[in-house]
C-alpha positions in Angstrom: -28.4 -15.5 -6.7 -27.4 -13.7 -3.4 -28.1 -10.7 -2.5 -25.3 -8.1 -3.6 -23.8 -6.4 -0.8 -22.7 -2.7 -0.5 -18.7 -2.1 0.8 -20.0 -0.2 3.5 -22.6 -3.0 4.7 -19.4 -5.4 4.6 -17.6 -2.8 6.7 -20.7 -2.7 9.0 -20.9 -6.4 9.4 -17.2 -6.7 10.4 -17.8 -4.1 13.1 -20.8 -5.7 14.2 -19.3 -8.9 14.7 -16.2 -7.6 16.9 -18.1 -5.5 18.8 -16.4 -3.4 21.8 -13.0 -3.9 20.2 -10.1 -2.0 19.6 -9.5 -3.1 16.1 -6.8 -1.5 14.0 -7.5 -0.4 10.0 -5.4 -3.0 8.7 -7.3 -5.7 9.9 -10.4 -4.5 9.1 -9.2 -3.7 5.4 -7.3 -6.8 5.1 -11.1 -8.9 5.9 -13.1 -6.7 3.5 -11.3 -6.8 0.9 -10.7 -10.4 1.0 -14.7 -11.1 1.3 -15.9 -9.0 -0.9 -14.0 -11.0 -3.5 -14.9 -13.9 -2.2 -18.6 -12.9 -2.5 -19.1 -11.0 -5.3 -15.7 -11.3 -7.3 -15.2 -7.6 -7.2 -12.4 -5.4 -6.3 -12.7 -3.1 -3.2 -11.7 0.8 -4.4 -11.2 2.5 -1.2 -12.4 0.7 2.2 -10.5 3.6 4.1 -12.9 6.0 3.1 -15.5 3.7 3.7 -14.4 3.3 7.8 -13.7 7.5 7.7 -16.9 7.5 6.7 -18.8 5.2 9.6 -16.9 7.0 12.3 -17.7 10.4 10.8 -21.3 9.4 11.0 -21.4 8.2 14.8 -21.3 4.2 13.2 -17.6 3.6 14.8 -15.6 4.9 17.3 -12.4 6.7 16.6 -9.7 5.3 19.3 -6.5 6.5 17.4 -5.2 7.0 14.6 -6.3 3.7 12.6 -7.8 2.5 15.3 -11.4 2.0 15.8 -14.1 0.3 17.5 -18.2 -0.4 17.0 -20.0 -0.1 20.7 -23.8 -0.9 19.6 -25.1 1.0 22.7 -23.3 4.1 21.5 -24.3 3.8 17.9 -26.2 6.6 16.7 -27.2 8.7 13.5 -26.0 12.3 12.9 -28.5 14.3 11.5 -27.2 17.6 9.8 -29.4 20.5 9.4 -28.8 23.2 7.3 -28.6 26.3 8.9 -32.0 28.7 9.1 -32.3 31.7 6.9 -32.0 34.1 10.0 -29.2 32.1 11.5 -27.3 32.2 8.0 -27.8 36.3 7.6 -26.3 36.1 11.2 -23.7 34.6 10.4 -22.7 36.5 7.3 -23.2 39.6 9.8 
């Protein structure tokens, strides 16, 4: 049985192999959708919020609007931090 595959990893793996291109949302949405059936015979619920989400998190590149792009040597992690207890009470200040 293969292995099952999240709808973000598919979203990843698209990206990954159309590196440093331009490529617009419908495209992308168009292949995932399509191969996750193929693969696993489910439906994908929202690949938009799935590519929102990799360019929100440093994955993918925002061009435009609908437009985005995976550049492996800019591919990073963002770490949030919650804010210290002396910065918060500064800030409420």
């Amino acid at each position: 049985m293969p292995k099952k595959i999240s709808q973000l990893e598919l979203i990843k793996e698209y990206f990954k192999k159309n590196p440093n291109r331009d490529i617009e949302h419908p495209e992308v949405v168009d292949w995932v959708v399509k191969e996750l059936k193929k693969r696993t015979g489910e439906v994908f619920r929202d690949p938009d919020r799935g590519i929102r989400y990799l360019a929100q998190s440093g994955f993918l590149i925002k061009i435009a609007k609908g437009v985005y792009k995976y550049d492996p040597k800019l591919e990073y992690k963002r770490e949030l931090q919650d804010f210290t207890a002396p910065q918060k009470e500064e800030i409420f200040k």
